[in-house]
C-alpha positions in Angstrom: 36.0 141.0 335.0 32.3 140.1 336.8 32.2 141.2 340.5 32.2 137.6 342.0 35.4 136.6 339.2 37.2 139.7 341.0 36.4 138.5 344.6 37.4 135.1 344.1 41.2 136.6 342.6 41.3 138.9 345.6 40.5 136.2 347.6 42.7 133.6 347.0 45.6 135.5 345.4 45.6 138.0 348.3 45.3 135.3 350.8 48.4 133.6 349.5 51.0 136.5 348.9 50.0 137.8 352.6 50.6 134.5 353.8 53.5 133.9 352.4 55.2 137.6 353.1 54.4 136.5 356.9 56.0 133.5 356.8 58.5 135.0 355.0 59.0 137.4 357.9 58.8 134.7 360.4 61.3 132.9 358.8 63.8 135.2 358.0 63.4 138.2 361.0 61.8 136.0 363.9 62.9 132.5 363.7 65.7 131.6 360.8 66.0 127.9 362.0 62.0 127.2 362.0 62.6 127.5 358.5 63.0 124.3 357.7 60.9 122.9 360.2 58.1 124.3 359.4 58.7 123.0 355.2 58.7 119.5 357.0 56.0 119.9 358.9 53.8 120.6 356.0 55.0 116.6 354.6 54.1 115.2 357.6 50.3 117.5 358.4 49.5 116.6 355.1 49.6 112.7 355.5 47.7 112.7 358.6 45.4 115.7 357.3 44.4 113.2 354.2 44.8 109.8 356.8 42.0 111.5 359.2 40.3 113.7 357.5 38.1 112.0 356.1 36.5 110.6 359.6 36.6 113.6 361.3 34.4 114.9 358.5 31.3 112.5 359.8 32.2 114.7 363.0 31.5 117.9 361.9 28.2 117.0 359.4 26.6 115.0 362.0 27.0 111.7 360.2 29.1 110.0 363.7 28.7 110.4 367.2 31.0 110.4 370.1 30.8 109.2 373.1 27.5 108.1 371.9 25.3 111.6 372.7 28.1 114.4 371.1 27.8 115.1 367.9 29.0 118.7 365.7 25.9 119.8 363.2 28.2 122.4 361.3 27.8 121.4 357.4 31.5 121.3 357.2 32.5 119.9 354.0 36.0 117.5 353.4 38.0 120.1 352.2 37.6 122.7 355.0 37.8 120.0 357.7 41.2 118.6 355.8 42.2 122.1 355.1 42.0 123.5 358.6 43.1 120.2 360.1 46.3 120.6 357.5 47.0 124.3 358.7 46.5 123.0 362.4 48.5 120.4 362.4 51.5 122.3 360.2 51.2 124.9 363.2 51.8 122.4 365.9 54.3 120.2 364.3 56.4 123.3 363.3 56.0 124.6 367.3 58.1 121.6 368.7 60.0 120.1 366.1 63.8 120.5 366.8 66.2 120.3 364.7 69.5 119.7 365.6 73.0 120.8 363.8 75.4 123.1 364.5 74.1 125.9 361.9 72.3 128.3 363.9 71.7 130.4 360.8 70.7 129.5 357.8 71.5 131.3 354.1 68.9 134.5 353.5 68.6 132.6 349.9 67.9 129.1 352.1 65.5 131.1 354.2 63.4 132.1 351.8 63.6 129.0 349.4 61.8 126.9 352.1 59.6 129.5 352.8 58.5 129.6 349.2 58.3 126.1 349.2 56.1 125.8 352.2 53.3 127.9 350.7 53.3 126.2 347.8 53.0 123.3 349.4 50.5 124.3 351.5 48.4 125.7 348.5 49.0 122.3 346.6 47.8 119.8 349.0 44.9 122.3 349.8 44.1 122.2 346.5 44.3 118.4 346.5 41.8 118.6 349.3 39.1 120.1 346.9 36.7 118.8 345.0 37.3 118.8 340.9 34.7 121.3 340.5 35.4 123.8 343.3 39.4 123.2 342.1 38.4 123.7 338.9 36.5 127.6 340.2 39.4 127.9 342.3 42.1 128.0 339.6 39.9 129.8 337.1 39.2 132.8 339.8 43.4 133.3 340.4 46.1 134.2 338.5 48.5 132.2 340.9 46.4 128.9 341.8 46.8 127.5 337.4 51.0 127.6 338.0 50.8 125.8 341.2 48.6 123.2 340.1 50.6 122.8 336.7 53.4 122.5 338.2 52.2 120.3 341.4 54.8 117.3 340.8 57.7 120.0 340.9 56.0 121.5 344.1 56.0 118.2 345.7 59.5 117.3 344.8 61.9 120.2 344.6 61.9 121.4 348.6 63.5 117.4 349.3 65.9 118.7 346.4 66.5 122.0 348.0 67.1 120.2 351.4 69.7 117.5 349.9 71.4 120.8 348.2 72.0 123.4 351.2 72.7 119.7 353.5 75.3 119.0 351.2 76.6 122.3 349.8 76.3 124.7 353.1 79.2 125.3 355.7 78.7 124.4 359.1 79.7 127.0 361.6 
C-alpha cells in the first residue's frame, strides 16, 4: 500500500469511526434524547446544505459580491462549502430541536441505531456533495466509504424505518 493510498484510509476511515464513537458517547452518556434529533437534523441540513450550497459557493471563490464591495477569495470548492455548511447546519438544528413525548430515555439498542444511522448519513450525503472523480479517490482510498456508497438507498431509507419501529414498538413511560 503507496504512502499517499495509506493516508487517504487513515484519513477518511479514521475520521469516521472517531466520529461516530463521539457521537456515540454523546448520545448514549451525555444526551440519550438528542438522539434522535440529531438523525433528523441530518434530513433536514442536507436539503438546505444542497438548496444553498451552491450560491454560497460564488461566495467563497470570488465569483459574487455582497453588499456590493465584500467578497471571500478562499478557493473553496462545492463540496467543502456544502460539506461544512451540512455539518453546521446538522449542529444547529440538533442544538434546539425539541422533541416532545413522554420517554425520557430511550433503548441503549435505539441509542445507538440512530447514532449509526446519523453517520452514515452524514457520510452519504457528503459523498453526494463530491465530485465523481474525487468520490471515485474517496471510496478507492477506504475500506468503509465502498459499503456506504453501495448501499446508499438503504442509508437513506432504513433510519425513517427504524423511527416508525421504536414509535410503534417502544413503551412509553
Amino acid at each position: 500500500m503507496s504512502h499517499t493510498k495509506c493516508m487517504q484510509f487513515i484519513s477518511w476511515d479514521i475520521s469516521i469511526v472517531a466520529a461516530l464513537g463521539l457521537l456515540l458517547a454523546y448520545s448514549l452518556l451525555i444526551r440519550k434524547h438528542k438522539a434522535l434529533a440529531t438523525l433528523l437534523s441530518v434530513y433536514v441540513a442536507y436539503l438546505l446544505a444542497a438548496t444553498w450550497g451552491p450560491s454560497l459557493t460564488g461566495y467563497f471563490t470570488g465569483d459574487r459580491v455582497l453588499f456590493k464591495s465584500v467578497w471571500i477569495q478562499a478557493n473553496a470548492t462545492p463540496f467543502i462549502v456544502q460539506s461544512i455548511l451540512l455539518i453546521a447546519l446538522m449542529f444547529f438544528i440538533s442544538t434546539f430541536v425539541k422533541l416532545g413525548g413522554k420517554r425520557s430515555r430511550y433503548s441503549i439498542v435505539e441509542v445507538t441505531l440512530y447514532a449509526i444511522s446519523t453517520m452514515a448519513l452524514l457520510v452519504m450525503f457528503m459523498l453526494s456533495f463530491m465530485t465523481p472523480e474525487l468520490r471515485d479517490q474517496a471510496i478507492h482510498g477506504s475500506k468503509i466509504l465502498p459499503y456506504i456508497y453501495q448501499w446508499r438507498e438503504w442509508i437513506l431509507g432504513l433510519p425513517v424505518l427504524f423511527i416508525v419501529f421504536f414509535g410503534i414498538y417502544t413503551n412509553e413511560d
